[in-house]
N, C-alpha and C positions, 0 to 999 in steps of 0.2 A: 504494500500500500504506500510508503511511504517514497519507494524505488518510483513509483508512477507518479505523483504529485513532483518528486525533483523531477522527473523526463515531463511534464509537462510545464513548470515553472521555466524550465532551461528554454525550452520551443517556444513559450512566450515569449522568453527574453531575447531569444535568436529571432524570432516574427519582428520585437520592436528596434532591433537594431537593423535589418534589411529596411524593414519600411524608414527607418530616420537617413538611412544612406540613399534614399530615394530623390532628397533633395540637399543632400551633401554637397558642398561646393569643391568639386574638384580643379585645380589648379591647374594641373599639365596638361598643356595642351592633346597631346596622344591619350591619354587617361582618360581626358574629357569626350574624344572625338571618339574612344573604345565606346565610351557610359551612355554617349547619345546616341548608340550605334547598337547597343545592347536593349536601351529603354524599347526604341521603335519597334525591334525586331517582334516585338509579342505586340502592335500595335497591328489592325486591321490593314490590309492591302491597301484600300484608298487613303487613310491615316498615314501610312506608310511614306505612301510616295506623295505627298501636300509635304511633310517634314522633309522628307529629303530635297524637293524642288525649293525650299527654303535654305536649308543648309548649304548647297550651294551657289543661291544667290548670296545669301544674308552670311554665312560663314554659321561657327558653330552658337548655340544659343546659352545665352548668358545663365539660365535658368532652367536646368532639367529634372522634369518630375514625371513619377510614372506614367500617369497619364496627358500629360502637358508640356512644350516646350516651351520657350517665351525669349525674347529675344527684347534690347534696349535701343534708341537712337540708331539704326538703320535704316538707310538708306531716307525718303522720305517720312517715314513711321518713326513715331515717337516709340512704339510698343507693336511686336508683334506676338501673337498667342496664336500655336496650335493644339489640337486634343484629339486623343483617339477616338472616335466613331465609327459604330458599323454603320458600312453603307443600305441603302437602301435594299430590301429583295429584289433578285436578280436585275440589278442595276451596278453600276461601278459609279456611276455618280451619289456620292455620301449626300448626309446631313451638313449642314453647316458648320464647320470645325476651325475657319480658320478668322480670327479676329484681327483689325490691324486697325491702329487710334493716329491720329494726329494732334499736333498742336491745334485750337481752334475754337475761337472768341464764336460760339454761337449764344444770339441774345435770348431771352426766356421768350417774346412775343413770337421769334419763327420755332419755336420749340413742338408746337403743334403741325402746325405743314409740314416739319421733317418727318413727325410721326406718321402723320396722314399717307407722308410718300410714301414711307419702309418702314417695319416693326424691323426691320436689321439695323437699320442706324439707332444710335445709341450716344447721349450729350451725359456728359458727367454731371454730377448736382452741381457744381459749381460751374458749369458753362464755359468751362477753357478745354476740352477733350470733345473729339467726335469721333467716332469708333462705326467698322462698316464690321458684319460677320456675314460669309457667305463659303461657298465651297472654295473659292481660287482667289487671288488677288487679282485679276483683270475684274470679276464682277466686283471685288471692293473699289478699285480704282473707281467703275464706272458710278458707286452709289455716291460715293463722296463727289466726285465731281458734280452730281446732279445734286446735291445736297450744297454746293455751294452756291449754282445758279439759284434755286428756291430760296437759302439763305438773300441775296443778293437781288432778288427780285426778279429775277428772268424768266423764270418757270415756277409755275403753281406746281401743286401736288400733285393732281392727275394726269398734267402734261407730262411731269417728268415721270411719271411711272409707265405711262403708255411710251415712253421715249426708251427708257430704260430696256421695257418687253421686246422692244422692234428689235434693239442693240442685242440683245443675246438673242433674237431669232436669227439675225442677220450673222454674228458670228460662229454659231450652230453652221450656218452654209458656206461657213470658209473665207468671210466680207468682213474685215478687220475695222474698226475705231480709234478717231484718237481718246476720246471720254474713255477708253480700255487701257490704252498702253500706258497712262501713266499719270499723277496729276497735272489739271490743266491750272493749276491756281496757289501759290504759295502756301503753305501752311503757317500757322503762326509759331515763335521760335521753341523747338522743342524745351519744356522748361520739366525736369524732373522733380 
């Protein structure tokens, strides 16, 4: 009796030391690039390959945890977050897994027309963060970009959502954007 409570105290304690090493900051670079290379490997295919098309754009991610990567001041993202999801049944196109925030003064009175456009966009309580989450970073590209024309007066809600619809039917057939490839509009200065 007493042999079984130590084997199962020990297995607790071995559980809580794996899980604490889960977001262990490793230092060297090799180590690190093993750990993010080991985390994903039990991540879902589609999961999978969204962190890796990141990893080598953005480099390795400042932040690895079991289920999540997350990444600082890249590129123009203030913060980038991936997370494991299964995809869809028999689909390769997942759920929404990958988040990316910018710097970005939006006021409380366009706080509603962002919502009205996309429940994917996301304004921080304090109005300085704007966050797109969708499967790729071309469709976040394009939500913030439409999220600054609305901001800005250009486009109401429903234009930009019916604008947004046509732009992923159209790149579905192989007809590229610039609202996709990247921001059309400065963000405000990444402030941590």
């Amino acid at each position: 009796m007493i042999a079984c409570v130590a084997r199962m105290v020990a297995a607790g304690l071995m559980a809580g030391l794996v899980a604490g090493c889960a977001t262990a900051p490793v230092r060297d670079f090799q180590a690190r690039q093993d750990w993010a290379r080991a985390i994903i490997g039990n991540w879902s295919n589609f999961s999978r390959l969204s962190a890796d098309n990141l990893m080598e754009r953005y480099g390795l991610p400042d932040r690895i945890e079991s289920g999540r990567l997350l990444w600082h001041g890249r590129g123009p993202w203030k913060r980038i977050e991936v997370w494991d999801v299964m995809p869809f049944y028999g689909s390769d196109l997942g759920p929404d897994n990958l988040e990316q925030t910018i710097s970005y003064p939006a006021a409380s009175s366009k706080r509603k027309e962002l919502a009205a456009f996309s429940k994917k966009l996301r304004v921080s309580k304090d109005g300085t963060e704007l966050s797109a989450r969708s499967t790729g970073e071309e469709r976040n590209f394009l939500a913030l970009n439409l999220a600054d024309e609305i901001v800005r007066g250009l486009k109401e809600p429903v234009g930009a959502r019916r604008f947004y619809d046509l732009t992923i039917q159209l790149a579905a057939a192989g007809r590229s954007s610039r609202y996709m490839q990247g921001l059309l509009f400065m963000p405000g200065p990444a402030q941590r």
